[in-house]
C-alpha positions as CSV (number, residue, x, y, z in Angstrom):
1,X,0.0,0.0,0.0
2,X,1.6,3.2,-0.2
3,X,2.4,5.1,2.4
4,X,0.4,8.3,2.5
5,X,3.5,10.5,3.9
6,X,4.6,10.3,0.1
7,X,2.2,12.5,-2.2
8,X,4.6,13.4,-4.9
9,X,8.2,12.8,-5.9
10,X,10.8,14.3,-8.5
11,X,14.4,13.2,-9.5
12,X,16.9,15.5,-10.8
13,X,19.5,14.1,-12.7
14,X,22.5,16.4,-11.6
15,X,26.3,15.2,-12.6
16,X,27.8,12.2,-13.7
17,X,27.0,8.5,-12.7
18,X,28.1,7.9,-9.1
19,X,25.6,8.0,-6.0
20,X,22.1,8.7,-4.6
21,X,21.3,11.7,-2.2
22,X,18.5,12.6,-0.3
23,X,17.6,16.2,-0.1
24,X,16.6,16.0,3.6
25,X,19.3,13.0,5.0
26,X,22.9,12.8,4.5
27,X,22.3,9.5,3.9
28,X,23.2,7.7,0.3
29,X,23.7,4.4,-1.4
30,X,25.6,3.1,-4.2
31,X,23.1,2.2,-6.9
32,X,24.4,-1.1,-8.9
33,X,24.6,1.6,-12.2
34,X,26.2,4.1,-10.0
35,X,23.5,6.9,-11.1
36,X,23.7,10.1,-9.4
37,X,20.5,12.1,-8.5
38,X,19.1,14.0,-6.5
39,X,15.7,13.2,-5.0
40,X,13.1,15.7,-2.9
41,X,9.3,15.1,-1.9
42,X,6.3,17.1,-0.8
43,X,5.7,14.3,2.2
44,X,6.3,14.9,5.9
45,X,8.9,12.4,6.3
46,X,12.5,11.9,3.9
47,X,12.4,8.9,2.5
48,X,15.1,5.8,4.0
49,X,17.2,5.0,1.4
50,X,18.3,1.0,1.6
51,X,21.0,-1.2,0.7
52,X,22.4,-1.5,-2.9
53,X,21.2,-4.5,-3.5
54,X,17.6,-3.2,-3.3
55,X,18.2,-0.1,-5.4
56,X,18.1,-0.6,-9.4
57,X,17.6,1.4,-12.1
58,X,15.6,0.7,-15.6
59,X,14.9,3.0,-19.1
60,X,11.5,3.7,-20.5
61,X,9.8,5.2,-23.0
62,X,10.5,9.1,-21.9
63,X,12.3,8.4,-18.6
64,X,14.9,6.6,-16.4
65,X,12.6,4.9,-13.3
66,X,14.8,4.7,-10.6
67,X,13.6,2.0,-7.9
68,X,14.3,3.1,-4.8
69,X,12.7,0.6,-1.9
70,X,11.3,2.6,1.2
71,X,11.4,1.6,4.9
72,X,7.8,2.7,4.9
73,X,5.9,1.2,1.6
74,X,8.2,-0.9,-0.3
75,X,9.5,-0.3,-3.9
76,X,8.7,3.0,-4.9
77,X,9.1,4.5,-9.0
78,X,10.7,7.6,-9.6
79,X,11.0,9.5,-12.9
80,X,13.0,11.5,-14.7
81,X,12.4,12.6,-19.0
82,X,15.6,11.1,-21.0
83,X,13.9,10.2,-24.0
84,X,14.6,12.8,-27.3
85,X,11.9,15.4,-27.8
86,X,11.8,16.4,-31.8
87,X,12.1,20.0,-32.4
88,X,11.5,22.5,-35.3
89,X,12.1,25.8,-35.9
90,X,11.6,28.2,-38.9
91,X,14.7,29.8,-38.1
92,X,14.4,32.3,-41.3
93,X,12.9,32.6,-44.9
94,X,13.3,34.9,-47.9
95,X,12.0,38.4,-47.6
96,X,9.2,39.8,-49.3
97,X,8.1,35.7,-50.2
98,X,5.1,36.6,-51.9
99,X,6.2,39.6,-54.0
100,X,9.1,37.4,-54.9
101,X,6.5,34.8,-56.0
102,X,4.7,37.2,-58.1
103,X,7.3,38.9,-60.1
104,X,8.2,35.3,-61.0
105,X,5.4,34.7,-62.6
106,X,4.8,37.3,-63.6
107,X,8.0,37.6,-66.0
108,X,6.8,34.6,-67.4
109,X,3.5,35.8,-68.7
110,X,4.3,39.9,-69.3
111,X,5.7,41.8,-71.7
112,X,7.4,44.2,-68.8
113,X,11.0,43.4,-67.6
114,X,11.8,41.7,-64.1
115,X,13.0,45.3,-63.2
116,X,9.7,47.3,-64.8
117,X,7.6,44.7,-62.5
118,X,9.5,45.2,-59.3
119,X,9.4,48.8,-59.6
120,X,5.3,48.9,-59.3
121,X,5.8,46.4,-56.8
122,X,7.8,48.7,-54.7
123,X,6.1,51.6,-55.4
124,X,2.8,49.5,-54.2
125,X,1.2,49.6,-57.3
126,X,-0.3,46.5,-57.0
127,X,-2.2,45.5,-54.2
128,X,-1.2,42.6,-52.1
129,X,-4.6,40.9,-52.6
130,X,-3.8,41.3,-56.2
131,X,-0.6,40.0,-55.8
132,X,-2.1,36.9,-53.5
133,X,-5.3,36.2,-56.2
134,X,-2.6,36.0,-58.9
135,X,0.0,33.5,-57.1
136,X,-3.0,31.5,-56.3
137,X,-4.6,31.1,-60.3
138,X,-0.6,30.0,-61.1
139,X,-0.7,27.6,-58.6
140,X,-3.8,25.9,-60.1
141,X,-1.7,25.2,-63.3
142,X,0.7,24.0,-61.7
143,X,3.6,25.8,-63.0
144,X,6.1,25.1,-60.1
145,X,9.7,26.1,-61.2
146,X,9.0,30.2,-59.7
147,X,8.6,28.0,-56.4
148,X,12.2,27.3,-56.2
149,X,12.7,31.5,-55.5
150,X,10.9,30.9,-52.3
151,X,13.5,29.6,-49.9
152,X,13.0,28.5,-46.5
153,X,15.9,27.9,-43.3
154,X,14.9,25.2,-40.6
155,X,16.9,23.8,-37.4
156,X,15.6,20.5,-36.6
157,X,16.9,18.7,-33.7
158,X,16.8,15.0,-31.9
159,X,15.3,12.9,-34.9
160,X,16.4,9.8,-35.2
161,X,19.0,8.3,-37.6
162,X,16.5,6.2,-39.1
163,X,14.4,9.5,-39.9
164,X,17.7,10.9,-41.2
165,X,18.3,8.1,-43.4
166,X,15.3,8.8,-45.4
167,X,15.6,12.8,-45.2
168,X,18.3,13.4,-46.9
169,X,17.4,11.2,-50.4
170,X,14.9,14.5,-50.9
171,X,18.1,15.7,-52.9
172,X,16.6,19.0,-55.3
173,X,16.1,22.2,-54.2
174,X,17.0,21.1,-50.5
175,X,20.6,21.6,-48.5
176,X,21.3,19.7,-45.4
177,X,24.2,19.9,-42.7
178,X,23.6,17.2,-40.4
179,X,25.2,16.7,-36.9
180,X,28.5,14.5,-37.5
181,X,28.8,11.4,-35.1
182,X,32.6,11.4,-36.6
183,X,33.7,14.6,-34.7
184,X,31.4,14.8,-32.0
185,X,32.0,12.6,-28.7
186,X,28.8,12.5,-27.2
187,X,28.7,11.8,-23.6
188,X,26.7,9.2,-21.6
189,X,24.5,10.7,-19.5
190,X,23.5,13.1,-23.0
191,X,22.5,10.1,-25.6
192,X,18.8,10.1,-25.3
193,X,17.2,7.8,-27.9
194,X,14.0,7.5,-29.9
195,X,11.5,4.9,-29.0
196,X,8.9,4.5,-31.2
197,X,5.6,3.9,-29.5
198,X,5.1,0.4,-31.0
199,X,7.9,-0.8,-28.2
200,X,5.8,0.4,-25.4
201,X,2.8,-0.8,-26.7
202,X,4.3,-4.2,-26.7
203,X,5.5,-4.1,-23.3
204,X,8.9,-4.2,-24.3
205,X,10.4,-0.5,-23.3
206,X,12.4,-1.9,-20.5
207,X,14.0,-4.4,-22.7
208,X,14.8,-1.3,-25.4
209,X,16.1,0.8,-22.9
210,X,18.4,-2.0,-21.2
211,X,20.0,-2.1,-24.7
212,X,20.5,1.2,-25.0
213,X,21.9,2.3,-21.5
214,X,24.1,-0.8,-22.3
215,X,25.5,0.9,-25.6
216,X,25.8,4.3,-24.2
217,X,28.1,3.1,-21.5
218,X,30.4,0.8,-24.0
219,X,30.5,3.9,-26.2
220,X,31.6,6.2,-23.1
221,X,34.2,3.5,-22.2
222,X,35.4,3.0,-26.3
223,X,36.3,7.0,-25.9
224,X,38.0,6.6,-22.5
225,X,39.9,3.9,-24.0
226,X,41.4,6.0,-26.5
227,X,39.0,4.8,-29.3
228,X,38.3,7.6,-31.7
229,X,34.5,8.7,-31.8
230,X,34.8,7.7,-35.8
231,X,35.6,4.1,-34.7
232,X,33.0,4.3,-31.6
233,X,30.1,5.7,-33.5
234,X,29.9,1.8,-34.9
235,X,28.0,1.1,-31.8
236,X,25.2,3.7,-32.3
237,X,21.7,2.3,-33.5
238,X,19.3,3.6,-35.8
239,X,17.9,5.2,-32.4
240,X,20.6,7.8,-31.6
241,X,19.7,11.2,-32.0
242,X,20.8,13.6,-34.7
243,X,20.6,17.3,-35.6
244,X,20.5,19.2,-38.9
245,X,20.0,22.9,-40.1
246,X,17.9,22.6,-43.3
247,X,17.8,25.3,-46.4
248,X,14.7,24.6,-48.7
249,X,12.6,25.6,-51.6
250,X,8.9,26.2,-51.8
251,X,8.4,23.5,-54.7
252,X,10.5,20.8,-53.0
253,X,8.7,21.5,-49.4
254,X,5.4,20.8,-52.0
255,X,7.3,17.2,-52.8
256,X,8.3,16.4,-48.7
257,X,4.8,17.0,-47.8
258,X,3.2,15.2,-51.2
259,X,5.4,12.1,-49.7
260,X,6.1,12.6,-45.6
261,X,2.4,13.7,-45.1
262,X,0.6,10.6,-46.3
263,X,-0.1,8.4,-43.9
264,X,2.2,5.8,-44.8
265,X,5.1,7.6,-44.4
266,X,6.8,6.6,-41.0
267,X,5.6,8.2,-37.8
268,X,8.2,10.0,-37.4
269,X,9.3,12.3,-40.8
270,X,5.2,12.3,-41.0
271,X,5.4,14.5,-37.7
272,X,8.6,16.4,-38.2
273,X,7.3,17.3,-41.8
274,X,4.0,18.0,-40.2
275,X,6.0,20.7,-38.0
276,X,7.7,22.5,-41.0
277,X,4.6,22.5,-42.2
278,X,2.8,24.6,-39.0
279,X,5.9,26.5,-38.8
280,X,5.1,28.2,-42.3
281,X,1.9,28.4,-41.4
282,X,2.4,31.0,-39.0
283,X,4.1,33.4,-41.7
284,X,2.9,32.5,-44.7
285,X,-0.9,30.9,-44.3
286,X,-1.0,31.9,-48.1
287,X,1.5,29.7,-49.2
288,X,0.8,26.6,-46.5
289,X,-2.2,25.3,-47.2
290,X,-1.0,24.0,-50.3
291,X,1.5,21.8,-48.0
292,X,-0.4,18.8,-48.2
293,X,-0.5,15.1,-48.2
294,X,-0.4,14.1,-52.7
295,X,-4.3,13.8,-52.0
296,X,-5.2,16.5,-50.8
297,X,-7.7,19.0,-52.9
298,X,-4.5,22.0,-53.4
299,X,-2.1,18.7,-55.0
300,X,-3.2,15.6,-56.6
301,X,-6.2,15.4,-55.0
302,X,-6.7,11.6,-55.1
303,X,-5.0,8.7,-53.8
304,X,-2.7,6.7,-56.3
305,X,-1.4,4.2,-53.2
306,X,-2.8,1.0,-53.6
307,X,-6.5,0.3,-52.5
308,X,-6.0,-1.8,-49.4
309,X,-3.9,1.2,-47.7
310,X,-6.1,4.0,-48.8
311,X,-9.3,1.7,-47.1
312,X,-6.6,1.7,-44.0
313,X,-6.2,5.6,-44.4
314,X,-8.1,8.1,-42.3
315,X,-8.3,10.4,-45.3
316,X,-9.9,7.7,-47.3
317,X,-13.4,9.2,-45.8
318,X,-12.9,12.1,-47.8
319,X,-10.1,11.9,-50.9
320,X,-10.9,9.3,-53.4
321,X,-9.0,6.6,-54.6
322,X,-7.3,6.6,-58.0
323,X,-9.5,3.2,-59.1
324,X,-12.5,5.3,-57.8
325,X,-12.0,7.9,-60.5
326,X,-11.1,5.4,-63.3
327,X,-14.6,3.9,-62.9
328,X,-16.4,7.1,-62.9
329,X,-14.7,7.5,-66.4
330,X,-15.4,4.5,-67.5
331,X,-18.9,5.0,-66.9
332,X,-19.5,8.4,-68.3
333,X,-16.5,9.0,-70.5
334,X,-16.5,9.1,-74.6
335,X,-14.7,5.6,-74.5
336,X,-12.9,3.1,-71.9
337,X,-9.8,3.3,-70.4
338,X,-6.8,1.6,-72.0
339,X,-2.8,1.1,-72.8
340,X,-1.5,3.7,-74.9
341,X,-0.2,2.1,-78.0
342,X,2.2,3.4,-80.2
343,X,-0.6,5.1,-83.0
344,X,-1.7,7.1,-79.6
345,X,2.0,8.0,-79.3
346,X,2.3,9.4,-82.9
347,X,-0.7,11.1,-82.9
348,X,0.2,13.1,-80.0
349,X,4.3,13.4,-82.1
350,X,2.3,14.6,-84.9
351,X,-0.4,17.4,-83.2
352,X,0.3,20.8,-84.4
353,X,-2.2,22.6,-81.8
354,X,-4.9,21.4,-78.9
């Protein structure tokens, strides 16, 4: 039962592994890890720390659990966040986005010069809603390469390798510089990993973590022993943390999110991409809502993954599935769908004008 002298806990981790210390008693114990914290309670009574050999420590999910077993109630839990919290920032984006946008396209379809167009610009000649109604009516033709003049900076911290892995094969329009494990020595008590929920789920977080507290100390000792952190980084999993500042178009953020927002993208790019995409949000709404999944209504606006996965997919309730469409038109179109031969091929070779 537990005792009702202890209402709440919390553990600060505060050096490097070595002891426990009670805030209110001089008393400590050597924990079989050698874990130093600190420990302090809203109870009446400091808790009675006990012999080693009933003091352990395990990982989870978002925390080291210290057991620490009580003269009053038995083993007790007490938690501290380890795990690696994803974050994203817009840390910058080109000026005047829109306006850039616009004279873009704008030199494309005018007979004035890049210079004659920014000059009205400047001189506020055209109205922004002008300027917004017009980027929008290009967007619906999809006329992408002014896109690429709208550049956008990102810092984008603790992702996993794994997510890494698949980041960096976006390769046009996008610059990455990514936190080296070559020249940096991480330290032990810093390497927070990524668990994905599915460990927890399955009961098997303590099991993950054992593993992982395992290669964080082997990797500390590899550098004590002289082992350079290019030869000790062998040892780091999939798992390990990673940081990278990010330089990106407009059209290829369209691409990330056509891919990295569907739903069968991993959990984890889906919600860092998902965090780019709230981050431009809040300075350009104009531009954001056509960062979308491929099927949403601003991009493809269908679903082309196969049929099984889109019946899976929440957004099958309201995008439609690619066969779904190819029915309709073979219902009510001229004729039915087929293979293009090669007499379609030179016909379309052969076409002057539409």
């Amino acid at each position: 039962m537990p005792n009702p002298y202890y209402k709440s806990y919390w553990i600060e981790i505060e050096a490097q592994r070595h002891a426990v210390y009670s805030s209110r008693s001089s008393r400590t114990c050597k924990c079989p890890w050698n874990f130093k914290f600190r420990a302090s309670h809203t109870g009446s009574e400091p808790p009675l720390w006990t012999s080693p050999a009933r003091t352990g420590i395990r990982r989870d999910r978002a925390s080291i659990i210290i057991h620490v077993a009580s003269a009053y109630n038995g083993d007790r839990e007490f938690q501290v966040s380890n795990q690696a919290v994803m974050a994203v920032k817009l840390i910058d984006y080109a000026a005047m986005p829109l306006e850039k946008l616009y004279a873009a396209f704008r030199t494309c379809y005018s007979s004035e010069t890049p210079i004659e167009i920014w000059e009205k610009i400047r001189a506020e000649k055209i109205s922004h809603d002008k300027i917004r109604q017009f980027i929008a009516e290009r967007l619906k033709t999809g006329h992408a390469s002014p896109l690429e003049q709208v550049v956008f900076w990102f810092g984008i911290s603790n992702v996993s390798r794994s997510l890494s892995h698949q980041f960096v094969r976006h390769r046009i329009g996008i610059s990455f510089e990514q936190q080296s494990q070559r020249y940096v020595k991480f330290k032990e008590d810093k390497l927070a990993y990524v668990m994905p929920e599915s460990w927890r789920r399955a009961g098997l977080e303590g099991e993950y973590a054992e593993v992982t507290a395992k290669i964080s100390e082997l990797y500390a000792r590899a550098l004590a022993a002289g082992i350079p952190a290019e030869d000790a980084r062998f040892l780091l999993p999939n798992a390990a943390p990673t940081n990278f500042h990010v330089m990106v178009n407009f059209a290829e953020m369209l691409h990330i999110c056509d891919l990295r927002l569907c739903v069968r993208a991993q959990w984890e790019i889906r919600r860092m991409v998902a965090l780019m995409r709230s981050e431009i949000k809040k300075v350009l709404p104009e531009v954001a809502v056509y960062l979308q999944p491929k099927c949403g209504e601003n991009r493809m606006g269908y679903c082309d993954e196969s049929l099984e996965d889109w019946r899976k997919c929440p957004l099958g309730k309201v995008r439609p599935h690619k066969s779904v469409l190819f029915e309709l038109y073979n219902l009510y179109g001229s004729q039915k769908v087929r293979a293009l031969s090669e007499s379609e091929y030179h016909a379309v070779e052969e076409k002057e004008l539409l």
